[in-house]
N, C-alpha and C positions, 0 to 999 in steps of 0.2 A: 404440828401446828400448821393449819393450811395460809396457804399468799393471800393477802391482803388486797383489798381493792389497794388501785392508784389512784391518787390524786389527777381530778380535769375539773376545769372552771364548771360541769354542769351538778358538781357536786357541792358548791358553796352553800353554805346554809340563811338563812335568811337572819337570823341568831341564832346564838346559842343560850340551850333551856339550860345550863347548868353547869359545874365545874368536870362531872365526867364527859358531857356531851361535846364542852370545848378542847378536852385534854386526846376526846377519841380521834377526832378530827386533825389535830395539831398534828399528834403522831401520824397521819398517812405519807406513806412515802408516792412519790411522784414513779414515774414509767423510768425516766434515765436513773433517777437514785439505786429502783430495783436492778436496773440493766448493768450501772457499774459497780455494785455489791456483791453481783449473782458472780460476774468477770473477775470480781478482787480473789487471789492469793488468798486464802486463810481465814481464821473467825478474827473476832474485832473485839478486845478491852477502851471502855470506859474511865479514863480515872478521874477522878472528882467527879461522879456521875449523880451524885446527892444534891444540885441542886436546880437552879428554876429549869436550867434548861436539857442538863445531862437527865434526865428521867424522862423526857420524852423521846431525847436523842436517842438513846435506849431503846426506850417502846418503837422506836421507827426502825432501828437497824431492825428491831427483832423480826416484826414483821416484812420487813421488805425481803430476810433472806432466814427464813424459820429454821432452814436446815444447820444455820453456823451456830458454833455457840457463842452469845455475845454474854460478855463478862462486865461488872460492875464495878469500879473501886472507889469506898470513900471511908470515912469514920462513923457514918449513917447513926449521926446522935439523935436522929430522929427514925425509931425503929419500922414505923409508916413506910415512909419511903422504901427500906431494905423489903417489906414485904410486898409491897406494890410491884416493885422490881419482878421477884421470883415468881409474881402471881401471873406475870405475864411471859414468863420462859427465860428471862435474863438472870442468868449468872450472878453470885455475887459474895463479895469477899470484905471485910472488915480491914482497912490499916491503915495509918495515919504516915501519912507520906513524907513529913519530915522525919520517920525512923527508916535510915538507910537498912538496914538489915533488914525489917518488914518488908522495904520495896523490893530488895535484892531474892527476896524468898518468893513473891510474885509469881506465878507460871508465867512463861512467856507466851504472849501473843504475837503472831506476826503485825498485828495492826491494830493501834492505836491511837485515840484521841483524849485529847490532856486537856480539862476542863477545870481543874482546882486552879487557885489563886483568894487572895486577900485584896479587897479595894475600898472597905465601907466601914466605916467607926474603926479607925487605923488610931487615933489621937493616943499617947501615951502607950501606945506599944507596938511603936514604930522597927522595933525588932523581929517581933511576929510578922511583919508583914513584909518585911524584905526574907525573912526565911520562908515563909511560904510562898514569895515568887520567887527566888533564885534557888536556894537551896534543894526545897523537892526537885524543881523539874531536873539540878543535876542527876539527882538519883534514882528518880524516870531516864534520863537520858543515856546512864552509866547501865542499869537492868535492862534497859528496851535498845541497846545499839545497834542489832540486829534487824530491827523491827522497822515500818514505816510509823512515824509520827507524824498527826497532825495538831499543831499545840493552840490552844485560842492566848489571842492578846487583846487590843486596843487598838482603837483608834486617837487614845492619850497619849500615845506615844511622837504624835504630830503637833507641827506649832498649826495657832490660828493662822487664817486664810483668808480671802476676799471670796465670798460662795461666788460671786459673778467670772471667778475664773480659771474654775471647772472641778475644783477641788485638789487635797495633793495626790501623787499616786505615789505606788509603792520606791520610786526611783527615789522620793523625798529619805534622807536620812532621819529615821529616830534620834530625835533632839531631848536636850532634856528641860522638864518645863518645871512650873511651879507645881508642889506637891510632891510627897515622898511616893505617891502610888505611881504617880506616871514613870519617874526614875526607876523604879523596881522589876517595871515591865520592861523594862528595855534592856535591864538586868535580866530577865526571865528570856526573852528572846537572845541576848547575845550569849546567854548560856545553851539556849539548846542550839543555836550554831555553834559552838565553840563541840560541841560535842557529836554535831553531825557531821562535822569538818576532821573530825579526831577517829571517828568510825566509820565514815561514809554513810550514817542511818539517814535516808530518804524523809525530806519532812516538809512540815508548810506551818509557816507563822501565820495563825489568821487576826487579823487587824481589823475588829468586828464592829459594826457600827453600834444601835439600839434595836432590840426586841422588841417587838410590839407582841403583847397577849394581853388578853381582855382584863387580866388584874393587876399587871404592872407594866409600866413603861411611857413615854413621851407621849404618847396620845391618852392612854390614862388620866395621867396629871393635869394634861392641859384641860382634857374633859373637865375635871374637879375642880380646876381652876375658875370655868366658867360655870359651870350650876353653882359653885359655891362665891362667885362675884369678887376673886381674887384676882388683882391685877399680876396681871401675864411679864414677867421680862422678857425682852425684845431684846438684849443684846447681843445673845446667842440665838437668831433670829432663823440659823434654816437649820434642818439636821437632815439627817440620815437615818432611815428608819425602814425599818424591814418584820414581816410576817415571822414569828417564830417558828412555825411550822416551813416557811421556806431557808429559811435560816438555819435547819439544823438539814436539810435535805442540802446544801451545799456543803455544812462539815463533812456529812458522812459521804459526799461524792469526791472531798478532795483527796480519798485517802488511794482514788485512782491517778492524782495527778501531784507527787511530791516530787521535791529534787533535792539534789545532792549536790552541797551543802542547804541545809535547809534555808525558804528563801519564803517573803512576807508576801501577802496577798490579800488586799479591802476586800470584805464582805459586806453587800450593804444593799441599799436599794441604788443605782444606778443614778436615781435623779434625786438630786435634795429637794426639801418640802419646807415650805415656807411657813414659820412658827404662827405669825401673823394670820395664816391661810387657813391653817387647822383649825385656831381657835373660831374665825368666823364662819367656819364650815359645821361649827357643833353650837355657836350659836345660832343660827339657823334652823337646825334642828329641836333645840332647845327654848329657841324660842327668848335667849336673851343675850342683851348685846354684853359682850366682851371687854373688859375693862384692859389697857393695856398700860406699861408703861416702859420707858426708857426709848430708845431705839436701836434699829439693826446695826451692826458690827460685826468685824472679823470673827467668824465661827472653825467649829472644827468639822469644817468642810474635804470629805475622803471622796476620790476618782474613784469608782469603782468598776469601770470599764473591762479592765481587764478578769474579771469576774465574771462578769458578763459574756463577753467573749469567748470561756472556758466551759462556763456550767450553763450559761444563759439567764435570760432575767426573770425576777421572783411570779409567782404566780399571782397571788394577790394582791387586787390592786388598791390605791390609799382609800379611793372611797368607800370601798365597802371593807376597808380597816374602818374607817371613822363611822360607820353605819352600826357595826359589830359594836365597837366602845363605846357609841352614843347610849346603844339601848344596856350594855351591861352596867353603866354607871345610872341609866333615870333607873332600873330597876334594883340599885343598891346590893348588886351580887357581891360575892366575896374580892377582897383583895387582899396583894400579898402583905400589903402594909410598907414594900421597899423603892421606894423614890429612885431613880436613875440618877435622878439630879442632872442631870444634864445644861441647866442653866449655871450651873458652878463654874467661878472663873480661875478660883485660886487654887483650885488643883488640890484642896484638903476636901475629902467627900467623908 
């Protein structure tokens, strides 16, 4: 399979004509991604790799380092995705990660990223969803001790903030808030330290802000908000929000920079973006004013500085996010149909 171009700002596209055109682009890996792929120790497993974001994350290790074999794990009840995968040279293996013996049967990879979790229509089987964030990742963490991990979490694992002072950073302790999902994750993370601490496995908690892609996420919504003349709540007023395609190009870089005992790290956009800001930035475009309501308060405001500092800051920048989802929403392209929710305050998503 021959190297892929890299991602530079003179390749941004003006839109995108369609869900392959968005999804070809997403996947480019950047020049440092191929540079510390090509330097990493070993091929790279995927697990939970079946959803919005693990199948690009995929498609991007694949191309950025064609020669490794990148591996795929999930229950792929959706058989699309499993073929999509191998059509593009990734690896891929069927098992349900709460069967510790499936996991334990696994090949080992030296490197891995840990992408499953439960967070959305949890109500009434509040069991499944603490076994699917504590439990697998034990059984990741007990197969893969060897192995470097990089495992994604939240940024729900933080209390609200005053966005005017500066966000929290990782030095903030995981608190526990309202909602069984954000206590889970904290569960999820103090498990896979409890077990990077227990084998010395090299890892990185990533504490992930919002994806932005042209069919789901924070600027989506808002978009729909405003052609559809839905009042906006304002009291989750700034967020954090980041290009998906630079977003999985920092996963797949952190798997050069883990430690032992494994230790958290905000991925995100460096600067919050003001909820208020977006919505009158696409009415503008759109041509009609934004209906809002409530006002600004404490949000879930992430430092992401140190991020920054390690991998550098994302490529794309918000206006031509908001230019991209202006035009994919007037032209009624597809969506995923999954809400972020991100104005949720009580922590039940």
């Amino acid at each position: 399979m021959p190297a892929s171009p890299v991602l530079h700002l003179s390749m941004l596209p003006e839109y995108f004509t369609d869900v392959d055109h968005l999804e070809d682009f997403m996947s480019t890996p950047t020049a440092e991604t191929v540079a510390d792929l090509q330097a990493l120790d070993g091929d790279i497993a995927i697990l939970g790799v079946a959803g919005k974001m693990g199948i690009t994350l995929a498609r991007l290790i694949k191309r950025a380092v064609p020669h490794k074999r990148v591996l795929g794990v999930a229950r792929f009840s959706d058989p699309a995705a499993r073929e999509r995968l191998e059509r593009w040279g990734v690896e891929t293996i069927s098992c349900d990660l709460l069967d510790r013996e499936s996991v334990l049967a696994l090949p080992r990879f030296p490197n891995v990223i840990y992408m499953a979790g439960l967070k959305f229509d949890a109500a009434g089987r509040e069991d499944f969803l603490w076994a699917m964030n504590t439990l697998a990742p034990a059984h990741v963490a007990e197969a893969f001790a060897d192995s470097r991990i990089v495992a994604l979490s939240t940024i729900h694992v933080y209390p609200w903030s005053n966005p005017l002072h500066g966000g929290v950073t990782e030095a903030t302790p995981p608190l526990a808030r309202p909602g069984e999902y954000a206590n889970s994750v904290v569960g999820r993370e103090r498990t896979f330290q409890y077990f990077s601490r227990l084998h010395g496995t090299p890892g990185r908690l990533v504490r992930f802000a919002y994806a932005i892609d042209m069919r789901y996420g924070v600027l989506q919504e808002i978009s729909r908000w405003v052609l559809d003349g839905v009042e906006i709540p304002l009291e989750t007023g700034a967020v954090n929000i980041m290009w998906q395609g630079d977003a999985i190009n920092q996963f797949a870089r952190l798997l050069q920079h883990c430690e032992a005992p494994s230790s958290p790290i905000n991925i995100g956009n460096p600067e919050l973006t003001s909820v208020r800001r977006i919505a009158t930035a696409f009415g503008e475009i759109f041509g009609i004013e934004p209906r809002f309501t409530g006002t600004e308060t404490d949000c879930l405001a992430v430092n992401c500085d140190r991020a920054a500092e390690l991998l550098g800051n994302p490529v794309i920048p918000l206006n031509t996010m908001i230019k991209w989802v202006a035009e994919w929403s007037k032209a009624d392209k597809p969506l995923h149909g999954k809400p972020s929710k991100f104005e949720v305050r009580t922590g039940r998503f």
